[in-house]
C-alpha positions in Angstrom: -4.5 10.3 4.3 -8.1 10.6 2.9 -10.1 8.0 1.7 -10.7 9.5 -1.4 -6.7 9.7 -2.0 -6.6 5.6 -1.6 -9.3 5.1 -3.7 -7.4 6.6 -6.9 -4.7 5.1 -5.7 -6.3 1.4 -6.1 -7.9 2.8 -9.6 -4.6 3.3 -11.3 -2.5 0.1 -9.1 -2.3 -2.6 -11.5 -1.7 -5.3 -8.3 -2.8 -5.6 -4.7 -0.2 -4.8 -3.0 2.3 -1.3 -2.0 5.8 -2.9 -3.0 8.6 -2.9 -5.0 7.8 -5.1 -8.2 10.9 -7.8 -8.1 10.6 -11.3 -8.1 13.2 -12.3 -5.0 10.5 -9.7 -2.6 7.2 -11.2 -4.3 8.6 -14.4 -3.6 9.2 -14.2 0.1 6.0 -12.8 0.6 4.1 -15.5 -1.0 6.3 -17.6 1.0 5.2 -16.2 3.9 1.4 -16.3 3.4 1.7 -20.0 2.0 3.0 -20.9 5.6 1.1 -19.4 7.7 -1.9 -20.4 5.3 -1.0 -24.0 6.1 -1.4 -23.9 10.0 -5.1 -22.6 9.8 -8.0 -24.7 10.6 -9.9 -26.1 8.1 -12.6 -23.6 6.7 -10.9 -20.7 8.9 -12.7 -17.1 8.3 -10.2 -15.0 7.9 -10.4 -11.2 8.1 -7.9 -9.2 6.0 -7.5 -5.6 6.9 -6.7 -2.8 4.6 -7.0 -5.4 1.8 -7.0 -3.3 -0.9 -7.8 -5.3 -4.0 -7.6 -8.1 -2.0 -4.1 -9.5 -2.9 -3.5 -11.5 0.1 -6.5 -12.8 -0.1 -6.5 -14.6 -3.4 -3.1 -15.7 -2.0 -4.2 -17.6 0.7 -7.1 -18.9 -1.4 -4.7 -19.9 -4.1 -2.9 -22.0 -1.1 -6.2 -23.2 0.6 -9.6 -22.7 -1.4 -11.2 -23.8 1.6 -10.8 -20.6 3.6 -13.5 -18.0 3.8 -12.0 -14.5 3.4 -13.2 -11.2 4.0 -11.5 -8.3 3.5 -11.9 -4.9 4.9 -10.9 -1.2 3.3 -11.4 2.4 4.1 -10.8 3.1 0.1 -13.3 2.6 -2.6 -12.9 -0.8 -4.4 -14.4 -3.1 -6.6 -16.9 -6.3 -5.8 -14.4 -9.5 -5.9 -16.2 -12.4 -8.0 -13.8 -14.9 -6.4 -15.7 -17.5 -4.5 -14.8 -17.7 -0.6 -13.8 -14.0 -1.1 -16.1 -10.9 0.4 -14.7 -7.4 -0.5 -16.3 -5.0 2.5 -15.3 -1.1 0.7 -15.3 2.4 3.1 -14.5 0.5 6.1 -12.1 1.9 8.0 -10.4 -0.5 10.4 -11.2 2.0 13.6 -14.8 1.7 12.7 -15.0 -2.3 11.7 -18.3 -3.5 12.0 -18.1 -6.5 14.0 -19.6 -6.4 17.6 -19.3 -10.2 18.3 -16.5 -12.8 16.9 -16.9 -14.0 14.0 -12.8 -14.8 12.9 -10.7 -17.2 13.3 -7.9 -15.3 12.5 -6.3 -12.1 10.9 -4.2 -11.0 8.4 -2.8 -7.7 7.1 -0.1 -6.9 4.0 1.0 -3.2 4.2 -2.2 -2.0 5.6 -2.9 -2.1 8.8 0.0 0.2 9.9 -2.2 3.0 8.1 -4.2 2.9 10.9 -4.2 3.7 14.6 -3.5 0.6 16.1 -5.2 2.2 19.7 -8.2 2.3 18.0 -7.8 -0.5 15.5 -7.5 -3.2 18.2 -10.2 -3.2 20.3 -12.4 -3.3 17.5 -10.1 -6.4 16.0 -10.4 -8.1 19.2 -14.3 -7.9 19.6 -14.4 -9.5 15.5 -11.7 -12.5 16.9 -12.6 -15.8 18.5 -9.9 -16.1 21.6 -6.6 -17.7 20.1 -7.2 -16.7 16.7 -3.8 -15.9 15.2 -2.6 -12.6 13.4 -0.2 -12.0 10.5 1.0 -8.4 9.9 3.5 -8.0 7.2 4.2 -4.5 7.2 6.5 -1.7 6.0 10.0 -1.4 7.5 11.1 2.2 7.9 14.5 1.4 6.3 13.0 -0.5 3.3 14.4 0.3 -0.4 10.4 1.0 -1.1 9.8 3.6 2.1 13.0 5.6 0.9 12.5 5.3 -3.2 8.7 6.2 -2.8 10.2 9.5 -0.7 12.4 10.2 -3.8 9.4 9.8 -6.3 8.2 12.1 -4.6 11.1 14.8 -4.4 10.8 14.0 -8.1 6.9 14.7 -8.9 7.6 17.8 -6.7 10.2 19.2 -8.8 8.5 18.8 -12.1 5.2 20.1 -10.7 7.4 23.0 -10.4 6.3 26.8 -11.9 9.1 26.6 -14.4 8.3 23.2 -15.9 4.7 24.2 -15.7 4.8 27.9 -17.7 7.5 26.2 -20.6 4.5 23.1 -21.1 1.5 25.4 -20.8 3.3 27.8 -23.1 4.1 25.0 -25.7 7.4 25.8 -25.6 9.4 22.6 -26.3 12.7 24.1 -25.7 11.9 25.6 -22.4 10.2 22.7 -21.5 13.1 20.6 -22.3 15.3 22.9 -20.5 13.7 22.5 -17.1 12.7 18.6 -17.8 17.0 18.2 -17.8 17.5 19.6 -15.1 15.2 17.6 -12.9 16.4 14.7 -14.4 20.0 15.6 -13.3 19.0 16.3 -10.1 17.5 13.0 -9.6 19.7 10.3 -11.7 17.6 7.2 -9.7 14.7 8.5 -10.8 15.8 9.0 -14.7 12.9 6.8 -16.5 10.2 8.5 -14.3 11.1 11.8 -15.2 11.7 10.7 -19.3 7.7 8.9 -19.2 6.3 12.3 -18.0 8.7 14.3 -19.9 7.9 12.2 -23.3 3.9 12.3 -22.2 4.0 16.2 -21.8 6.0 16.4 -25.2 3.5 14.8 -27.3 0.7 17.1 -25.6 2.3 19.8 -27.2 2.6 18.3 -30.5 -1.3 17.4 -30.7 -1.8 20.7 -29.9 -4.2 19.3 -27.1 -5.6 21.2 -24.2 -2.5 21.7 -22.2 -4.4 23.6 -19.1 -6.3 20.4 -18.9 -3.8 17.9 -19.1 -1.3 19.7 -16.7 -4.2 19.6 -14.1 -4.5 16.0 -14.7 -1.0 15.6 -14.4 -1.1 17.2 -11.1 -3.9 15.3 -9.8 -1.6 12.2 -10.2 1.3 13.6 -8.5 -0.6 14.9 -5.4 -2.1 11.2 -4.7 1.7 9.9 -5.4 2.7 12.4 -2.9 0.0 12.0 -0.5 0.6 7.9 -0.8 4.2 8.6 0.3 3.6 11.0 3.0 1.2 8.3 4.5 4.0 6.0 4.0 6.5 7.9 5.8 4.3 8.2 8.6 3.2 4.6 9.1 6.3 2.5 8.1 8.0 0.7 11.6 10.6 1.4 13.0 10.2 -0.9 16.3 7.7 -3.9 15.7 7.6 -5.1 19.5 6.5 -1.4 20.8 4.1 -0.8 17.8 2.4 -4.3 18.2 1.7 -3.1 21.8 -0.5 -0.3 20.6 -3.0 -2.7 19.5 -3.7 -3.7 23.0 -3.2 -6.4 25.8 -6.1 -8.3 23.5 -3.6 -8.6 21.3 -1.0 -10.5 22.6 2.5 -10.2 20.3 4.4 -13.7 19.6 7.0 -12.5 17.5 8.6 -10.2 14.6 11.6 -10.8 12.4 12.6 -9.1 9.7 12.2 -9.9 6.1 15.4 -9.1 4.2 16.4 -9.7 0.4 19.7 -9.2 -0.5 20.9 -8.5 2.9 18.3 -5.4 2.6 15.2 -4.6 4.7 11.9 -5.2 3.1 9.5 -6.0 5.6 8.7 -6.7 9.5 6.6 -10.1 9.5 5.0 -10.1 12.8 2.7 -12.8 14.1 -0.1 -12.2 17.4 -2.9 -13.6 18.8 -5.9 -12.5 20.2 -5.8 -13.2 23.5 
């Protein structure tokens, strides 16, 4: 996935992080980071990859303001203002610019599995100080949020369809209503996405606004949702042990577990250390 594609991505986000917005999730992860936060030398520089808008980050800051973080992203983002917190934009983890070690450890919340962990750890182990110790929390391939963002996406596909687009660009309500229906019926889960859309292209015909334009910018939206879940499909774990051995023998694996909520698979929490 492009660069460009996670940068709109992180414009429109309204958090740091890619996952399901419920308390009992947000919760385990916080609990997670506050942990592993607390067993890190005092003043630790602390390199968080594929940051985004640097969610973990402020985490572990909010739990020790006495860390120094920088954080590392191939996408387009803004300056952070936080202080401790450095914000390093269009830098793809293959290509991080560290020659010598400078970390005393490394973090990662959905991220780094975007990358190619082949070529992602030798240039993570030349940025460590031997023993520094790694958190990766990433995506489990049988998570609620891997398989609903694949049915967004089913959805966005359906309504992006010819039918839906000739009724809207048309302005004809009824038509458009028509085909709206019968997406929604085919994807009952995904019900309130498809009304927000449906109720958004409705009032673009009553302002008797410039339909051409706004059903481009709808389809914008819906090819970086798509393209987000693609990249998604593709990097979510399936076996943490064999995909921490990609990074490397510099990175030696401790150990993975599974984050669950409700009995359900949200995340793989797996902690390393450079060797």
């Amino acid at each position: 996935m492009s660069a460009a594609a996670w940068s709109d991505y992180w414009a429109q986000a309204a958090h740091g992080a890619c996952l399901p917005e419920t308390p009992a999730v947000r919760g385990r992860l916080a609990q997670a980071w506050g942990q592993w936060a607390a067993a890190l030398a005092p003043g630790a520089a602390v390199l968080d990859l594929a940051c985004g808008k640097g969610e973990v980050a402020h985490r572990l800051l909010d739990a020790r303001p006495d860390l120094r973080l920088t954080g590392v992203d191939a996408a387009r983002i803004a300056a952070s203002a936080r202080e401790g917190l450095t914000l390093l934009d269009r830098t793809p983890l293959e290509a991080l610019p560290f020659d010598q070690p400078r970390f005393d450890a490394a973090a990662s919340q959905f991220g780094v599995e975007y990358a190619d962990p082949t070529a992602v750890g030798p240039r993570l182990a030349a940025a460590l100080h031997p023993g520094a110790p790694l958190l990766f929390i990433a995506h489990h391939a049988r998570s609620a949020v891997v398989q609903d963002t694949a049915e967004r996406a089913a959805v966005l596909d359906a309504l992006a369809d010819a039918g839906v687009a000739a009724a809207f660009e048309a302005g004809d309500r009824p038509a458009l209503v028509s085909a709206v229906l019968a997406v929604r019926a085919a994807h009952p889960r995904h019900a309130r996405l498809v009304d927000e859309i449906a109720r958004g292209l409705g009032q673009a015909i009553v302002a008797g606004t410039d339909r051409a334009d706004i059903w481009q910018g709808f389809l914008a939206k819906a090819r970086t949702e798509r393209a987000i879940a693609a990249a998604l499909q593709r990097a979510a774990v399936d076996d943490a042990e064999a995909w921490l051995a990609r990074f490397g023998p510099q990175v030696a694996a401790g150990r993975c577990r599974v984050i669950e909520v409700a009995g359900a698979p949200v995340a793989w929490q797996c902690h390393a250390v450079r060797a």
